[in-house]
ZADO-98277 format. One line per field, with one value per residue (C-alpha): residue number from 1; x, z, y. Coordinates in steps of 0.2 Angstrom, whole numbers, plus 5000, padded with zeros to 4 digits. Layout:
residues N
nr = c(NUM	...)
xx = c(X	...)
zz = c(Z	...)
yy = c(Y	...)
end
This chain:
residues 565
nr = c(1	2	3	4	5	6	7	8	9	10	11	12	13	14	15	16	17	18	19	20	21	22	23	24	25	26	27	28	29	30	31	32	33	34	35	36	37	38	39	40	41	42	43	44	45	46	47	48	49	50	51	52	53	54	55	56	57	58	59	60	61	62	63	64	65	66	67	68	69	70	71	72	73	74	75	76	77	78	79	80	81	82	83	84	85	86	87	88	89	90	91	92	93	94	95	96	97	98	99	100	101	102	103	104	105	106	107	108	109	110	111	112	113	114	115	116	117	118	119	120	121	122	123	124	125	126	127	128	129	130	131	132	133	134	135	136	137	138	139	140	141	142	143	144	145	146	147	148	149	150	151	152	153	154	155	156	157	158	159	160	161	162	163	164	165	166	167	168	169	170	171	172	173	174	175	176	177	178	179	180	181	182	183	184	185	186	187	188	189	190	191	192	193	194	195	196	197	198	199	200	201	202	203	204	205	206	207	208	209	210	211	212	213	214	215	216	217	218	219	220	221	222	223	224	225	226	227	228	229	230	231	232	233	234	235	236	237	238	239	240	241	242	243	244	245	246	247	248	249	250	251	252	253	254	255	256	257	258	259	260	261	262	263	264	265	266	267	268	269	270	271	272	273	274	275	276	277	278	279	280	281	282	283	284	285	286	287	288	289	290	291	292	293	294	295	296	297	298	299	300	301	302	303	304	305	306	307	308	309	310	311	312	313	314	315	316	317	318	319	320	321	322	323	324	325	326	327	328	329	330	331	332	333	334	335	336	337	338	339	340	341	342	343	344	345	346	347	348	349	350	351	352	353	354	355	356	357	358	359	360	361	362	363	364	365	366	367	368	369	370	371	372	373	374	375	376	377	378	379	380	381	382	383	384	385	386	387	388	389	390	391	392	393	394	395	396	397	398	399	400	401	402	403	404	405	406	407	408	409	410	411	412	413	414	415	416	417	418	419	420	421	422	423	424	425	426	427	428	429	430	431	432	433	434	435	436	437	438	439	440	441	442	443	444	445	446	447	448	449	450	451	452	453	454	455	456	457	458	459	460	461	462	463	464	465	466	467	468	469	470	471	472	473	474	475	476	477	478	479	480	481	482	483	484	485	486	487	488	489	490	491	492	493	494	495	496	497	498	499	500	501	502	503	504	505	506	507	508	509	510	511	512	513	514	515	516	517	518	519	520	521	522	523	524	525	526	527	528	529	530	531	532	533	534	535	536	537	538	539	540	541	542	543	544	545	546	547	548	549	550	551	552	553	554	555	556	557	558	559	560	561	562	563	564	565)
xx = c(5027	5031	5024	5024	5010	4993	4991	5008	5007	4991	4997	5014	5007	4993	4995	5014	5020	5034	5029	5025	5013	5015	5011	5020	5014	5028	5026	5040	5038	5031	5017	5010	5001	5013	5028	5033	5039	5031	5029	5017	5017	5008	5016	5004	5007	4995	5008	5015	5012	5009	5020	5032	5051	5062	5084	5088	5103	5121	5140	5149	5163	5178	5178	5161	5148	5130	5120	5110	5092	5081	5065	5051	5058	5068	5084	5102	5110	5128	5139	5144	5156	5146	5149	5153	5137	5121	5105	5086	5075	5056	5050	5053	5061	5075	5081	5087	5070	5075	5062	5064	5050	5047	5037	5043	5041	5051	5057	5066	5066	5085	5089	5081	5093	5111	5119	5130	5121	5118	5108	5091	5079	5073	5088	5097	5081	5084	5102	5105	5090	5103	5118	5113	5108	5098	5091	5110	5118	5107	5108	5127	5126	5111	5120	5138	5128	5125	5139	5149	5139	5126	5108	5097	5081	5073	5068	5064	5057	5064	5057	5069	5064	5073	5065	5073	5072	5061	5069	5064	5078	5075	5085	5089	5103	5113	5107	5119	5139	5137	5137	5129	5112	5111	5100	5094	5090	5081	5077	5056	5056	5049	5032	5029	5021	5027	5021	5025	5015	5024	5029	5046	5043	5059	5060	5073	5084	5094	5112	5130	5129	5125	5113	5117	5130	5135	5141	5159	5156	5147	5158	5148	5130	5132	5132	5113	5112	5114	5096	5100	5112	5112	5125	5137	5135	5115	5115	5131	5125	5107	5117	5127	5112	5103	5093	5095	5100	5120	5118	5101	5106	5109	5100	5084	5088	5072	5075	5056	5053	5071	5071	5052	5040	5024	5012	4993	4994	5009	4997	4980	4986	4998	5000	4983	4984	4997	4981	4970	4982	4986	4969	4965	4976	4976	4960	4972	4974	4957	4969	4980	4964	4964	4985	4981	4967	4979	4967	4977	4997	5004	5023	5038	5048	5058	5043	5043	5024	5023	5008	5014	5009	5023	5035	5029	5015	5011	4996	4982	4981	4993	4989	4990	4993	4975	4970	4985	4982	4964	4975	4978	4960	4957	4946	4942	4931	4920	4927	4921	4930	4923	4925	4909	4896	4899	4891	4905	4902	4890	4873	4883	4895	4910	4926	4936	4938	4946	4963	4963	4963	4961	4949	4943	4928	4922	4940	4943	4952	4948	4951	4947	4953	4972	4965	4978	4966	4967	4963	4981	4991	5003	5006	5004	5011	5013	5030	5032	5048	5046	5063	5057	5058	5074	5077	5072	5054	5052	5050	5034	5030	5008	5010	4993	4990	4979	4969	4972	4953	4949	4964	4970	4985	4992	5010	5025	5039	5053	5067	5056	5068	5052	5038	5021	5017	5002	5012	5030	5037	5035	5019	5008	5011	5002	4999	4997	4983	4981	4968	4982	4991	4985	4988	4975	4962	4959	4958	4945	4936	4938	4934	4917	4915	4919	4901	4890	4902	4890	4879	4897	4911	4902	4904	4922	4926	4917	4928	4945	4941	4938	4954	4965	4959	4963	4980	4984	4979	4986	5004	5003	5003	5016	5026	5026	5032	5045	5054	5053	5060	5072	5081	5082	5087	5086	5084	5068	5061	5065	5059	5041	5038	5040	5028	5016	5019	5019	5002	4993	4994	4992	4976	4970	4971	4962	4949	4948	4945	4932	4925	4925	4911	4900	4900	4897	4883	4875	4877	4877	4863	4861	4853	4856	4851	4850	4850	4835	4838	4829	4823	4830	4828	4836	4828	4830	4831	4834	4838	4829	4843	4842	4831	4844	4851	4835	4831	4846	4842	4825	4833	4845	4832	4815	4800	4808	4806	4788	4774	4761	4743)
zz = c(4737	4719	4709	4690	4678	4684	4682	4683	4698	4709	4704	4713	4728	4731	4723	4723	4734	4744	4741	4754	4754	4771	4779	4791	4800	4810	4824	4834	4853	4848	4840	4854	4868	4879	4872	4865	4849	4839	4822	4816	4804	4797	4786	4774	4764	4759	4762	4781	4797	4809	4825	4836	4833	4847	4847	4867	4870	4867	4869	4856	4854	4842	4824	4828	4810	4808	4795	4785	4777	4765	4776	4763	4757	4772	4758	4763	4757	4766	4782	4788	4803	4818	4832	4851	4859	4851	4859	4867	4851	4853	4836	4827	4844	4853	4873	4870	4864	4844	4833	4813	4802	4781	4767	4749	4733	4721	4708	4692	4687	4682	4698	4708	4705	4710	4709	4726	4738	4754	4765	4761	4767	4782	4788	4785	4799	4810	4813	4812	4829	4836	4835	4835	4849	4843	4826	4817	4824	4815	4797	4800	4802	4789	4778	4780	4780	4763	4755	4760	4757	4744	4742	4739	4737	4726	4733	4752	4763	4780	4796	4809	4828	4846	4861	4854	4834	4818	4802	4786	4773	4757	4748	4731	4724	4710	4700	4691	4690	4706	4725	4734	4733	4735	4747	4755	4775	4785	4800	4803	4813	4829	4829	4813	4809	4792	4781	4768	4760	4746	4735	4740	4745	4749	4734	4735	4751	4757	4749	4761	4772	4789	4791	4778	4774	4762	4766	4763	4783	4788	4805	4809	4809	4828	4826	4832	4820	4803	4798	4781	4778	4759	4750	4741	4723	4725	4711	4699	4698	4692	4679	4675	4669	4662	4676	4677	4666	4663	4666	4678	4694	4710	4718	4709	4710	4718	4725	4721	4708	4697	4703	4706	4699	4707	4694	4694	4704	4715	4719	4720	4729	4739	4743	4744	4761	4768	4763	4775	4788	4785	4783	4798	4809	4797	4788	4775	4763	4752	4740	4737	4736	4715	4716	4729	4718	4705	4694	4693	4695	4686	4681	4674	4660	4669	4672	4691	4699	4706	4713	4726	4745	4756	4766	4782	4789	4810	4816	4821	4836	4846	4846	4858	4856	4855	4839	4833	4833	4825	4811	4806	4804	4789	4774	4767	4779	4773	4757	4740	4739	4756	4754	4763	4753	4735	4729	4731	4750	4748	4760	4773	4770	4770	4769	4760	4743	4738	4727	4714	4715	4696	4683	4666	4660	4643	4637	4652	4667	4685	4703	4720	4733	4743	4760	4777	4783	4775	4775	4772	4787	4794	4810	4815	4827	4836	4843	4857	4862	4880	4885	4901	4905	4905	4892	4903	4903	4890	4875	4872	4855	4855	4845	4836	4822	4805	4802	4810	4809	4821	4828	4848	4852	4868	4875	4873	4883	4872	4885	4890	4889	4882	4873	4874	4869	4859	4847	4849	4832	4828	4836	4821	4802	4786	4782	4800	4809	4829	4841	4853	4840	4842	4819	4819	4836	4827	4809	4812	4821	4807	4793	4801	4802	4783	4781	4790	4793	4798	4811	4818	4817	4831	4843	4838	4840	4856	4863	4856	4863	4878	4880	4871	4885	4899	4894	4891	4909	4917	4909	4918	4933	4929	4924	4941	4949	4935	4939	4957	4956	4944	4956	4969	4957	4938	4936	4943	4936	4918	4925	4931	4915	4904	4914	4913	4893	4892	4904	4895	4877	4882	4891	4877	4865	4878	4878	4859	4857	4869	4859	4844	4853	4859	4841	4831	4845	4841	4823	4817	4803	4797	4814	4827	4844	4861	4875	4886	4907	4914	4897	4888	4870	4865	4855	4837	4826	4806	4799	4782	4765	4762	4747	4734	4735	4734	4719	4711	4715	4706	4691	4690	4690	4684	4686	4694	4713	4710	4723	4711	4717)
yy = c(4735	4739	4754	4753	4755	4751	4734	4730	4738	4733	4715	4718	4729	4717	4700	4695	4680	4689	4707	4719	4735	4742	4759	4772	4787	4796	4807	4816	4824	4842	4833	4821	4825	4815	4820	4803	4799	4786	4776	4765	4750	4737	4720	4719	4705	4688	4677	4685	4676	4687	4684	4693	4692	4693	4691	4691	4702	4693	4693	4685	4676	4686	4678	4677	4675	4679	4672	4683	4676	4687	4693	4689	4673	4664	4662	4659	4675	4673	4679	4694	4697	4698	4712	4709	4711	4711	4720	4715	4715	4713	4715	4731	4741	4737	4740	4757	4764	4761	4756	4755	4750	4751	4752	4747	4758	4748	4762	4760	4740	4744	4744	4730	4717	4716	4699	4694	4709	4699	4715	4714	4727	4714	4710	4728	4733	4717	4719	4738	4735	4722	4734	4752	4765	4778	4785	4793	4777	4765	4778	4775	4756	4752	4764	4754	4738	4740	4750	4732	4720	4726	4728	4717	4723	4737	4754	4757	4769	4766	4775	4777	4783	4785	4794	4811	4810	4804	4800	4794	4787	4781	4768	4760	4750	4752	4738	4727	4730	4741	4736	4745	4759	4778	4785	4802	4803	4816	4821	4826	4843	4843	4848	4840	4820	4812	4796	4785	4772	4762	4778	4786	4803	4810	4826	4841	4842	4854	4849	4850	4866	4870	4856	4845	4833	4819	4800	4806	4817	4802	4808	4823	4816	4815	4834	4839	4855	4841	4837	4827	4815	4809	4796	4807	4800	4801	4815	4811	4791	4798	4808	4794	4780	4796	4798	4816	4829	4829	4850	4848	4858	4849	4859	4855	4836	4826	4809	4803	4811	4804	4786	4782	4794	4796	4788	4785	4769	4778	4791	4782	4765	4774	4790	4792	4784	4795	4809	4800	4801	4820	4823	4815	4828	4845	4850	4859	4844	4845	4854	4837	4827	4826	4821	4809	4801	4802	4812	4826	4825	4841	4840	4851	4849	4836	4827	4829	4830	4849	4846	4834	4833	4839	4825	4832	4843	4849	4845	4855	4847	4835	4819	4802	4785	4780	4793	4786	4767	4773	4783	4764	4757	4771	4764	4781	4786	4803	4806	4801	4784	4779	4759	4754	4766	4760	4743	4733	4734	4725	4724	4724	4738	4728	4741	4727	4719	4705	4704	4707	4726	4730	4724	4726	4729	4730	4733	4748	4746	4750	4747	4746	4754	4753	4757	4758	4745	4729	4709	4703	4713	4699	4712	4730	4740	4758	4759	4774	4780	4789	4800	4804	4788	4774	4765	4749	4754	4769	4759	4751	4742	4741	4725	4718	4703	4704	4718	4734	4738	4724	4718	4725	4732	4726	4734	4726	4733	4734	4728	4714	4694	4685	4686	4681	4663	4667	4677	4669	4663	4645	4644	4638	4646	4652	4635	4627	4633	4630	4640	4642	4657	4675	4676	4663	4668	4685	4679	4670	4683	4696	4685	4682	4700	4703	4691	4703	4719	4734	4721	4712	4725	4736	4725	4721	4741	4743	4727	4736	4751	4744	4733	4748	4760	4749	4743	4763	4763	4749	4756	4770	4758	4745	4761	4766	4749	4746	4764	4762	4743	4751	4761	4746	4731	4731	4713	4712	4728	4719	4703	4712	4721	4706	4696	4708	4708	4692	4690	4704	4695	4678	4684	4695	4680	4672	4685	4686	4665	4666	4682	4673	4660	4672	4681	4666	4660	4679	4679	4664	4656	4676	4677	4691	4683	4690	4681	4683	4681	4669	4660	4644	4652	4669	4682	4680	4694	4694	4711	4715	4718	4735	4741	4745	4727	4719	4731	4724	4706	4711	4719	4703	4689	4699	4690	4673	4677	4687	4681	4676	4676)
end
């Protein structure tokens, strides 16, 4: 998830071992139909096995240490003192409805490295999730987290949600000589969804007032008028490393814009995705469409973009959780980078290309496109905090493997004590395939999509929809039973709920390995059979190439392939 020059950059965000390029959309109550909150993401990395994570709630012994290992890389990083009791974590959303999710935007080089820092980005979310309640809770805890122990990643866009609020907070550390990172946090209004995509997004804020404050009146964030919370040297350590002007006003100070300026790759790799999504709910962004492309991205004398899209923007009309897992399976539909109309597509207007994302050609560089929908998800989710519910049963994580374009979301109560086999960790790896793992069931589905997209993903969409809609249906259902039990014996209203998690994704991977054998039976041999009732042989049908491939195989070989008579 860096963001430097072009190539530098596409190579980072799309090639790098242990490097992540992820996406969030954010949405708070006034802006779904339901009134829940809700945050998406997807772990898009080539290297991440897609499973899902889960810390059963804990008391611990006093003296008690916890290990902490770096997400991407699995390294030893050192102990912190651990707390007293730890919380139910499925994944990315805990028992009280908390779910915290990422994406990285890297920033100034200067800073990415900071020798004995022991919070990474990973664990900073995995164990603010085991210790924290709400949204301001978990500002206070990531934020103490790292203030002690040091940061040890480079620059972070972290979405944090409870049943209630939505907030974004941006991080980066001090480099070397300096434990610790300075950070800006606010709160989305209601009403409004936000996103972030690998490029930091956070610009001016309101500075201490009314509804501000700095980390030095951390004790006030529980106050429900303060909607920005920033670290209190945010401004005088960018004046410091030259950052900012020495006699550049606070006031004007941007976040983004001083420690990692949108540049072309910023905008066209990133950013660019959160225009998809904006687009997607308000018909007002075509006049972002030549910053997002990163054609056109104007800036001052400071060299801050002024032509940037805003951090948040209301919907036209309120969404529900269905439109919003399909905000995730965007590839540029009905715009001019549309992925599956130019030639790379291929005949069979494939969505996807391979890493990686820049070339050169002739001495000039370009590049594909940084879709929200891509090959090398490791796992996706739409995490929905529901108020009007417990906590027990309000949280559900719609948890889904690989590509978000052609993967399933099936829900995962948040509260639940197991998870299902079929995505538990340790069951199979990047390197260790086995049938019995959801990662590897819908890999091998969608890669033989990718061979014959526009004939085989069809039937893969018509399948999602169809499962999708009836788990949104059945939830309704097991919503009903778990309140009532909940009110008569809470142990079995946690008990019933995780059986009916585990049940529906061990049965959807089920579904999905036995969908994989009627595809390949339909497809197979570039072959579309139909099976006929009542007949031993199918009906065989064998599509023609359309005409401006078979033109260019014509202009490519010339005479070699012409029917002589």
């Amino acid at each position: 998830m860096r963001k430097a020059h072009l190539l530098v950059t596409l190579a980072l965000v799309c090639c790098t071992t242990y490097t992540m390029a992820c996406t969030n959309f954010l949405f708070t109550k006034g802006a779904t139909k339901d009134g829940s909150t809700m945050v998406t993401y997807s772990a898009d990395s080539h290297v991440l096995y897609g499973e899902l994570y889960h810390w059963p709630a804990q008391d611990w012994p006093a003296g008690s240490m916890l290990d902490v290992y770096e997400w991407d890389t699995g390294k030893f990083m050192g102990k912190i003192p651990q707390v007293a009791h730890t919380y139910n974590v499925v994944g990315n959303m805990n028992e009280h409805q908390l779910a915290i999710s990422e994406t990285t935007f890297g920033g100034r080089k200067e800073l990415e490295s900071q020798t004995g820092a022991i919070i990474d980005y990973g664990s900073a979310i995995y164990i603010t999730l085991q210790r924290a309640k709400n949204a301001r809770e978990a500002i206070v805890i990531m934020t103490d987290l790292i203030e002690k122990y040091g940061w040890a990643s480079s620059g972070e866009s972290i979405s944090i949600i409870d049943p209630n609020e939505v907030w974004i907070i941006e991080i980066i550390g001090k480099g070397e000589g300096e434990k610790g990172a300075v950070w800006v946090a606010r709160m989305v209004p209601d009403g409004y969804v936000s996103a972030h995509a690998n490029q930091a997004r956070i610009t001016t804020f309101p500075l201490e007032g009314k509804t501000s404050i700095s980390s030095d009146k951390m004790n006030k964030i529980y106050d429900p008028n303060i909607t920005t919370v920033y670290s209190k040297d945010v401004i005088s350590f960018a004046k410091e490393k030259g950052f900012y002007p020495q006699d550049g006003k606070n006031k004007d100070f941007s976040f983004s814009d001083t420690y990692a300026p949108v540049d072309f790759s910023g905008a066209r790799a990133c950013e660019i995705r959160v225009w998809a999504f904006f687009n997607a709910v308000n018909p007002d962004m075509a006049q972002y469409w030549d910053y997002a492309t990163g054609r056109n991205i104007q800036r001052d004398s400071k060299g801050y973009a002024t032509n940037r899209m805003p951090l948040w923007i209301k919907p036209s009309e309120k969404v529900d959780v269905m439109q919003v897992m399909d905000f995730m399976r965007d590839h540029l539909e009905g715009t001019e980078l549309d992925m599956s109309k130019d030639m790379g597509a291929g005949p069979y207007e494939c969505p996807y290309r391979w890493r990686p994302m820049s070339f050169k050609v002739d001495g000039k560089e370009y590049v594909h496109e940084r879709a929200t929908a891509t090959q090398q998800t490791g796992f996706t989710f739409v995490a929905q905090c529901r108020s009007w519910l417990p906590d027990e049963i309000g949280g559900i994580l719609w948890f889904g493997v690989d590509d978000a374009a052609s993967s399933v979301y099936f829900p995962m109560y948040s509260a639940a004590t197991e998870v299902p086999f079929a995505f538990a960790v340790g069951n199979g790896s990047m390197m260790e395939f086995t049938n019995k793992a959801a990662f590897w069931v819908f890999n091998q589905v969608t890669n033989f999509a990718y061979t014959r997209y526009n004939l085989i993903h069809p039937e893969i969409r018509a399948k999602q929809v169809a499962l999708e809609q009836q788990y949104v249906n059945f939830v309704q259902m097991i919503d009903a039973g778990a309140k009532e039990m909940l009110a008569q014996d809470k142990e079995s209203a946690i008990k019933f709920i995780t059986d009916f998690s585990c049940r529906t994704g061990n049965h959807l991977v089920d579904t999905w390995r036995d969908f994989y054998g009627y595809l390949f039976c339909k497809f197979m041999d570039g072959n579309v059979k139909t099976a006929i009732p009542g007949e031993k042989n199918p009906k065989v049908e064998q599509p023609a190439l359309p005409e401006w491939y078979l033109r260019m195989i014509i202009e490519q070989t010339g005479k070699k392939l012409e029917v002589v008579e």
